[in-house]
N, C-alpha and C positions, 0 to 999 in steps of 0.2 A: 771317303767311303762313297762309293756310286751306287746310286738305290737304284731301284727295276721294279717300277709298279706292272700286273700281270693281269687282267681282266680276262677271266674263264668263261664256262656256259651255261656253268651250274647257277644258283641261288645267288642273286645281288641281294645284300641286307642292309646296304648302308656304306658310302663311308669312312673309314676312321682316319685316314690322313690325305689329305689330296697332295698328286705330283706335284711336285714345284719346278723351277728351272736348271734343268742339264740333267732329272731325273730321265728315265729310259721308260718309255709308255708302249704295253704290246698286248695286241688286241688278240686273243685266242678265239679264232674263227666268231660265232655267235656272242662272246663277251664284247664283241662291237659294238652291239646295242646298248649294252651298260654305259662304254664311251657316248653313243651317243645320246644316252637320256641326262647324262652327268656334264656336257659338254667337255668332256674331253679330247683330246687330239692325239690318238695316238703315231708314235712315232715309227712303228711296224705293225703291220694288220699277218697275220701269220696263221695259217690254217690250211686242212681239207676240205672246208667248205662242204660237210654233209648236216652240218647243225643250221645253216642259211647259204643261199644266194651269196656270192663274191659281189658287194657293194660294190657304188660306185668312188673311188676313192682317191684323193690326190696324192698319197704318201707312200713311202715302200709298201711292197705287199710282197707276200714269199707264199705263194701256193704252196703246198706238201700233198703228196699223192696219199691216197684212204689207206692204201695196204702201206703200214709201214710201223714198225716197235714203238717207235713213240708217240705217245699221247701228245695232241695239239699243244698240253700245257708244259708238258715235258721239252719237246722243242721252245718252247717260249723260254723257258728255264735255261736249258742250252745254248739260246741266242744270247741272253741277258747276260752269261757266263764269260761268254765267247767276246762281247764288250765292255769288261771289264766291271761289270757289277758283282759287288758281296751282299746285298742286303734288299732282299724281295720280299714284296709285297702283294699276295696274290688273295685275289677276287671271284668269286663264283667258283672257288672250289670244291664245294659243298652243297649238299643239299640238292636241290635236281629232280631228276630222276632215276639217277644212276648211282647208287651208291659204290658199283664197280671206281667208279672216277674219284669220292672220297677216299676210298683205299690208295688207289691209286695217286693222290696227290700226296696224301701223307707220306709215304713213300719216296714219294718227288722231295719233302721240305729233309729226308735224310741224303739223297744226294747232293743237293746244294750242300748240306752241312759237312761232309766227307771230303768237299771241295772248297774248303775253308772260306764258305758263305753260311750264310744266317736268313730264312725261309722264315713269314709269319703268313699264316693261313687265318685267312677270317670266316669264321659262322656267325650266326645267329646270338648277336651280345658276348663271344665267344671267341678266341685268337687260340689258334695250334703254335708248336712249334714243335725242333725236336735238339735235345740234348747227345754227346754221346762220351762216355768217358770227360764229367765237366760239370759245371755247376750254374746254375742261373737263377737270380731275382727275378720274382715277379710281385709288382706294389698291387694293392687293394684297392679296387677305382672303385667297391662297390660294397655296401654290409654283407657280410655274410658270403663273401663273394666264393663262387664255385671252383677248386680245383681238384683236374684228373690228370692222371701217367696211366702209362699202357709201357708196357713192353713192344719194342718193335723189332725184335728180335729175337733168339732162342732164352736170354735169361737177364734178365740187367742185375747187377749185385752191388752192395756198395753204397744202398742210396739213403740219405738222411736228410729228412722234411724237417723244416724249423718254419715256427708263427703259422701253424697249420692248428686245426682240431683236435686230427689224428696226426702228432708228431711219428716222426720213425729213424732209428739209427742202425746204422747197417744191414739194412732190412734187402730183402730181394722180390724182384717180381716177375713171372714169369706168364705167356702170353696164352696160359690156358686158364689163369683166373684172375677178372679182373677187379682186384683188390684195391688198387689207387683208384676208383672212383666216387665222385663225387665228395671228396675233402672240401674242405675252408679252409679259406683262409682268414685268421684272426686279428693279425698283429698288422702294422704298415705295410711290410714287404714279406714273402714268404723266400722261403733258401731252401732250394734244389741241387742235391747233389747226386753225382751216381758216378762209383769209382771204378766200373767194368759195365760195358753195355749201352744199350739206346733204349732210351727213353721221348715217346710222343708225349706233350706237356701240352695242357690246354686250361687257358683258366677264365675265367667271368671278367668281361669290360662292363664300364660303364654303360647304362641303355642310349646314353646319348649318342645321334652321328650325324656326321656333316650332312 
């Protein structure tokens, strides 16, 4: 499995695993900075360059012109695809000043997953992802620790929470009210299912970060 760590422009909060070796490092225009307050190196510098000045930089760099359907993080996603990565890690995609750009990346972590990868989106103590037709553990790094679903779609059906607060079987949720926020998780690991539809899954980490 080839990871693809993804540094955005949004909110750095920390963090939770650093690249290792033959990982994929791609700096989304202004998440440069992130690189470089973290010392990292990335391995593609990739942007329009309206969130900063084009560094000065020793490593590939793929300018992309302003007027164009994909979001900076979006082509980073596409690059990471296109070299064989299943399993991304993305940075500053939250939080900001653009809340258009949250939307927008959550969004981003269900095309990766349509394209039989796997998308973890980090906030504030907090990791997105997104399920679709499937099921997923998530362990308890923390007491009492937070989890929410959203619908990211017309209706998800199908779905049953186990080692939660508010258990649920067969339950549906759909994206004019949001009823899966803010659960617990109780037990060691909580069990995510949903047997039609997509589901945005986000739950409480640990406060600690690299």
């Amino acid at each position: 499995m080839k990871r693809c760590f993804i540094f955005a422009a949004g909110t750095f909060f920390g963090l939770r695993e650093r690249p290792a070796d033959g990982d994929l490092v791609i700096a989304a225009d202004a998440g440069y900075r992130v690189c470089e307050q973290q010392s990292i190196k990335p391995d593609l510098l990739l942007g329009d360059f309206d969130s900063m000045e084009l560094p000065a930089f020793s490593g590939e760099v793929c300018r992309l012109p302003v007027e164009k359907d994909d979001t900076d993080t979006m082509a980073a996603v596409k690059e990471g695809l296109a070299r064989g990565c299943t399993e991304f890690f993305l940075y500053g995609g939250t939080g900001g000043k653009r809340l258009d750009h949250t939307l927008a990346n959550l969004q981003t972590l269900l095309y990766l997953r349509r394209r039989g990868a796997r998308g973890w989106m980090f906030d504030d103590d907090f990791v997105w992802t997104v399920i679709e037709n499937e099921s997923l553990s998530v362990p308890r790094e923390t007491d009492w620790a937070l989890l929410s679903l959203f619908s990211l779609g017309d209706r998800a059906e199908g779905i049953t929470l186990q080692g939660v607060q508010y258990p649920l079987t067969d339950g549906v949720l759909t994206p004019e009210f949001p009823l899966g926020v803010s659960n617990h998780i109780m037990e060691e690991t909580a069990h995510i299912s949903v047997r039609q539809g997509v589901l945005a899954v986000g739950w409480q980490l640990h406060s600690d970060i690299l």
